[in-house]
N, C-alpha and C positions, 0 to 999 in steps of 0.2 A: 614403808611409811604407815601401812596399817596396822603392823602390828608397834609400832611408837605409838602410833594414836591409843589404842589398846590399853598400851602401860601407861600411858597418860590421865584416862580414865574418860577418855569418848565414848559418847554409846555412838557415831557412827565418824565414818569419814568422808567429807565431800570432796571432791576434785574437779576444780574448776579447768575447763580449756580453754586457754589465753588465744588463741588462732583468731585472729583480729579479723583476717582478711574471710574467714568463715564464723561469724558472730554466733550464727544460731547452731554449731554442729557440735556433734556428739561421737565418742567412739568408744570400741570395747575395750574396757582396761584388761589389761595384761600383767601379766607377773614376770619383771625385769629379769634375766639373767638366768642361774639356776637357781635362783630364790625360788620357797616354795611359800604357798599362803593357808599352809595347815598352820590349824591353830588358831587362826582370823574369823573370830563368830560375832563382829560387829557389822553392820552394811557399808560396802564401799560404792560410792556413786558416782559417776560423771554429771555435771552440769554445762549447760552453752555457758559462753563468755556473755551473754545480753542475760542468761537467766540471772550470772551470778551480779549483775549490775543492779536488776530488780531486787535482789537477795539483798543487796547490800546497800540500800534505800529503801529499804520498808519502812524503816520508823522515821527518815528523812522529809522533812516540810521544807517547801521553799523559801519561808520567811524564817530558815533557823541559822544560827551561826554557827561556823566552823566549831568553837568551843562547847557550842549547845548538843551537838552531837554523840549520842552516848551509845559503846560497845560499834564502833565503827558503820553506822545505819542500819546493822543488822535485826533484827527480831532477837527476842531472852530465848525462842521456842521455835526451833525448823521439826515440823514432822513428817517422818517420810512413812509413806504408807505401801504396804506390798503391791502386788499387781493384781492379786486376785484376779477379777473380772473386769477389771477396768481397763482403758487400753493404755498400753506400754511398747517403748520403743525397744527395737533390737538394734546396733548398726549392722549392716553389711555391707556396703565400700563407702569409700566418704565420697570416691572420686574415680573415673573411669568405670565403671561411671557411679553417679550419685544416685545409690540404692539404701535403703532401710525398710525392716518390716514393723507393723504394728498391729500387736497381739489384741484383739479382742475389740476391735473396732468395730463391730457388729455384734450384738447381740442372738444368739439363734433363733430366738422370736423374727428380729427383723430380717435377718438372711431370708428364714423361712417366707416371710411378708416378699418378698423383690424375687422369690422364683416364681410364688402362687400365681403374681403380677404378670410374669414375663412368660410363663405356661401360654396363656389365652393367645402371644400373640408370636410364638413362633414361628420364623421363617427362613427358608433358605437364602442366603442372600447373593445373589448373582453378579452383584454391582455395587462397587463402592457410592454412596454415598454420605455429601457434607454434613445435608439435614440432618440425617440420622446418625451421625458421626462413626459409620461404617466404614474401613480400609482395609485395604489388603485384601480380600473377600476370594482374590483369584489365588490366595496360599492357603485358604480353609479347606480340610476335606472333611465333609459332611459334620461342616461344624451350623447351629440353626442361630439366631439370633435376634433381638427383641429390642427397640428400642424405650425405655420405660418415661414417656413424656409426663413431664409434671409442672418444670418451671415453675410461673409464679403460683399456681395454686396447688400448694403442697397440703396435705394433709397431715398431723400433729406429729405423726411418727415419720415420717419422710423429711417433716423439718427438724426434730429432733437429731436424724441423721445428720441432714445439711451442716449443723450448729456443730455438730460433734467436731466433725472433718476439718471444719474450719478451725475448730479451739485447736485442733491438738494437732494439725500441717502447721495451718500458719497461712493458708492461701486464701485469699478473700472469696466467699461463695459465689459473685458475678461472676466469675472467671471458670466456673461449675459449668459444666456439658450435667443432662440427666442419665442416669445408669444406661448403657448397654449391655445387655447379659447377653451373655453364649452358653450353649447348651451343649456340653461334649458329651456324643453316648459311647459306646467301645466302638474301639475302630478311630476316632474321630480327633482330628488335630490340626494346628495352627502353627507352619511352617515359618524360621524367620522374618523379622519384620521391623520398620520402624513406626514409631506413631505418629508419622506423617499426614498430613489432607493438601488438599489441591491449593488451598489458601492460608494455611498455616502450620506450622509445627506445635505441637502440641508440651504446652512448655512442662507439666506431670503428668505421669497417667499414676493413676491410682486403680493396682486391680484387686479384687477380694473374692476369696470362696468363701461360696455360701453354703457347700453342703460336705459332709464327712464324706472321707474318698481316700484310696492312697493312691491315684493316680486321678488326672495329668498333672505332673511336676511343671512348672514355667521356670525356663532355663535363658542363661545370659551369656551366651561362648563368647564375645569379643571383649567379657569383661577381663582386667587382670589376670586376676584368678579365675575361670570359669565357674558359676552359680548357678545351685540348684537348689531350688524349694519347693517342696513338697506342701500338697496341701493342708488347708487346718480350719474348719469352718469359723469365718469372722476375721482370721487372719490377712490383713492388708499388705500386698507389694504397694513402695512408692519410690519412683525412680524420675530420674529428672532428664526429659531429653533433650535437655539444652545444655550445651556449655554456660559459665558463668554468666558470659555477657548476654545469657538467656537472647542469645540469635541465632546462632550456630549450631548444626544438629551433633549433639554427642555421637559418634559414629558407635561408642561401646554400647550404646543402649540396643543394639540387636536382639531381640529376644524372640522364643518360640515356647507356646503351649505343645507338650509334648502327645505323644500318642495316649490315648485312654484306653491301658489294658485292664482296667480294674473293673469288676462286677458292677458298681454302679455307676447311674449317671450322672454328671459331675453339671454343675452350673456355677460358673465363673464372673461376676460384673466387673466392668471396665468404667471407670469416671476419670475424663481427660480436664485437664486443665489450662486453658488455654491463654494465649499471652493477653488478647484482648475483653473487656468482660462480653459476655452474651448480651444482645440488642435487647430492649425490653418488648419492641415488638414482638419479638419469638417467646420470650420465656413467657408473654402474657395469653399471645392467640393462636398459636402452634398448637397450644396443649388443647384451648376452646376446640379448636378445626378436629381434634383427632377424636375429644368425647364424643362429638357428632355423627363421625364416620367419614369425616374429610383427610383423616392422616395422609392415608397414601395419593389423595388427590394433591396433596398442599406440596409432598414431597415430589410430584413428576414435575408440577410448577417450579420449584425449585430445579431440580435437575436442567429442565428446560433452560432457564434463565440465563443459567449459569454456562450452561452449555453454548448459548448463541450471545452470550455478552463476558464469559471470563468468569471465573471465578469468584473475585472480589466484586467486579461491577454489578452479576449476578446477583451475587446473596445482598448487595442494597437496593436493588430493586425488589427481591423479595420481601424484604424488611420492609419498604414503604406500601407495597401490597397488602402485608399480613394488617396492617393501620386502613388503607381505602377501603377493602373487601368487607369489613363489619361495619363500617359509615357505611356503605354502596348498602348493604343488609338491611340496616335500621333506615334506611330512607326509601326503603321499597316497600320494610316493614310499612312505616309512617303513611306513605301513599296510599298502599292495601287499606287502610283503614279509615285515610280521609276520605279516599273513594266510598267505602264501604258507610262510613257515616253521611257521606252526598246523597246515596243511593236510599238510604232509610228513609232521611228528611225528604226526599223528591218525594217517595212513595205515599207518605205520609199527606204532602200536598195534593199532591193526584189523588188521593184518596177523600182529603178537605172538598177539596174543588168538585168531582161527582156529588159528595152528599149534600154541596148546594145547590149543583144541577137537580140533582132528583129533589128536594125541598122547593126549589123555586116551582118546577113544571109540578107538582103535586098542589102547591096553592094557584097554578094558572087554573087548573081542572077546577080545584073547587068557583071561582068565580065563575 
């Protein structure tokens, strides 16, 4: 087909995927047969079926008629632009599970920005935790890890990030946990796993390295074909651990960060996606609790909670906490200070009140 296009005089070829029942996917073309595709120096591309719907309504208005319609809704001008540094998809399984990477979702600036982050607050992690959307923690070995709390107060490059993820997934950012970075030194790895929590399944995890390494590889053995990818700094895994009906846990999704025999130290972030969005209580005051020096108090509350009321019942009582605890604040504030301006005025009187004591008894003398 591309080389028809070729003699035809295309400068490139598009290839739409009609897969109705998967609207937004994409796959690697392939070269039919023993056809060979030397000789092919035009771009050949896949599109989803919903892109080429957008493709083909570009210059479509609502109030136009059938007839009004010119060159089938399409644009006179599609340009397609290399990869360069920008990010770009690769496929690797459509299904069993639903895996693709994407190149250059990070800039090295910003990778560098989410280690310098995640340095200060390294730790062992002994116990999985909701809060901090830590699991599996008893298949780590001496892996350290960082939760990077931001929510709603993100700074310009951290939303910048946010913004990206979203244009180019497709997943709305409420539904965004904040980075968890892991820190593999040698020796150090992450044994299979699902990306399971006690209250829900994690409907993507999105993982990325941040730093140049040829090792640990993150491997997929119950996929298909068995999957291995090697790291690449800015490079994103994105894999879906739900079946379709996003309820059901893909069981292919088993994965494992491999052992780190390589010279350097590897730092890995994890951002999961969850089927519910995140409460605004948490993305607003979770993050206030931690600049303070509340994190790891906010999180044993949490654990607590959750621990003597269930998981689900738990993290709602946390939620209407993380709301009373800064009202409970500002009204202690408040008081501190009506007391504190009671106290001035009193003094102020008591202080009135002598100096007309001593004026009165200074004119009894003089009489």
């Amino acid at each position: 087909m591309a080389k028809i296009a070729m003699k035809s005089g295309a400068a490139a070829l598009i290839v739409v995927n009609f897969d109705t029942k998967h609207p937004d996917d994409i796959y690697r073309l392939q070269v039919p047969g023993e056809e060979s595709s030397d000789g092919v120096d035009i771009p050949v591309v896949m599109i989803s079926y919903n892109s080429a719907n957008i493709l083909t309504t570009a210059t479509v208005t609502p109030e136009m008629e059938q007839e009004d319609i010119i060159n089938h809704g399409m644009p006179e001008r599609v340009r397609l632009y290399a990869g360069g540094d920008r990010p770009f998809f690769e496929d690797v399984a459509p299904k069993r599970p639903t895996l693709y990477l994407i190149h250059n979702l990070l800039t090295p600036e910003e990778c560098n920005m989410l280690i310098a982050k995640a340095q200060k607050k390294m730790q062992t992690s002994s116990s999985d935790s909701i809060l901090e959307m830590t699991h599996n923690t008893n298949k780590m070995h001496k892996v350290q890890t960082a939760t990077l709390w931001q929510g709603f107060w993100q700074l310009h490059a951290n939303k910048a990030i946010e913004e990206r993820i979203e244009q180019v997934t497709g997943f709305p950012a409420v539904h965004y946990t904040d980075f968890v970075v892991n820190k593999y030194e040698k020796g150090s790895y992450w044994q299979s796993h699902y990306d399971v929590f006690p209250n829900a399944i994690a409907m993507a995890t999105i993982t990325i390295f941040l730093n140049v390494g040829d090792e640990p590889s993150v491997v997929y053995p119950n996929a298909k074909e068995p999957i291995k990818i090697h790291p690449k700094q800015g490079l994103a895994i994105v894999h879906h651990n739900t079946k379709e009906q996003r309820q059901d846990l893909d069981m292919d999704t088993l994965h494992a960060t491999l052992n780190n025999n390589g010279i350097n130290t590897m730092y890995i972030a994890q951002k999961y996606i969850l089927m519910e969005p995140i409460s605004y209580a948490r993305r607003i005051f979770v993050p206030i609790f931690t600049m303070i020096g509340l994190g790891g108090f906010m999180v044993q509350v949490h654990d607590v909670l959750v621990e003597k009321f269930g998981a689900e019942q738990g993290s709602s009582y946390f939620n209407k906490l993380c709301i009373a605890l800064p009202v409970l604040i500002l009204l202690l504030i408040g008081q501190v200070f009506v007391n504190q301006l009671q106290g001035s005025n009193s003094s102020k009187d008591n202080k009135q009140s002598t100096d007309k004591a001593k004026k009165k008894g200074a004119n009894k003398k003089k009489d």
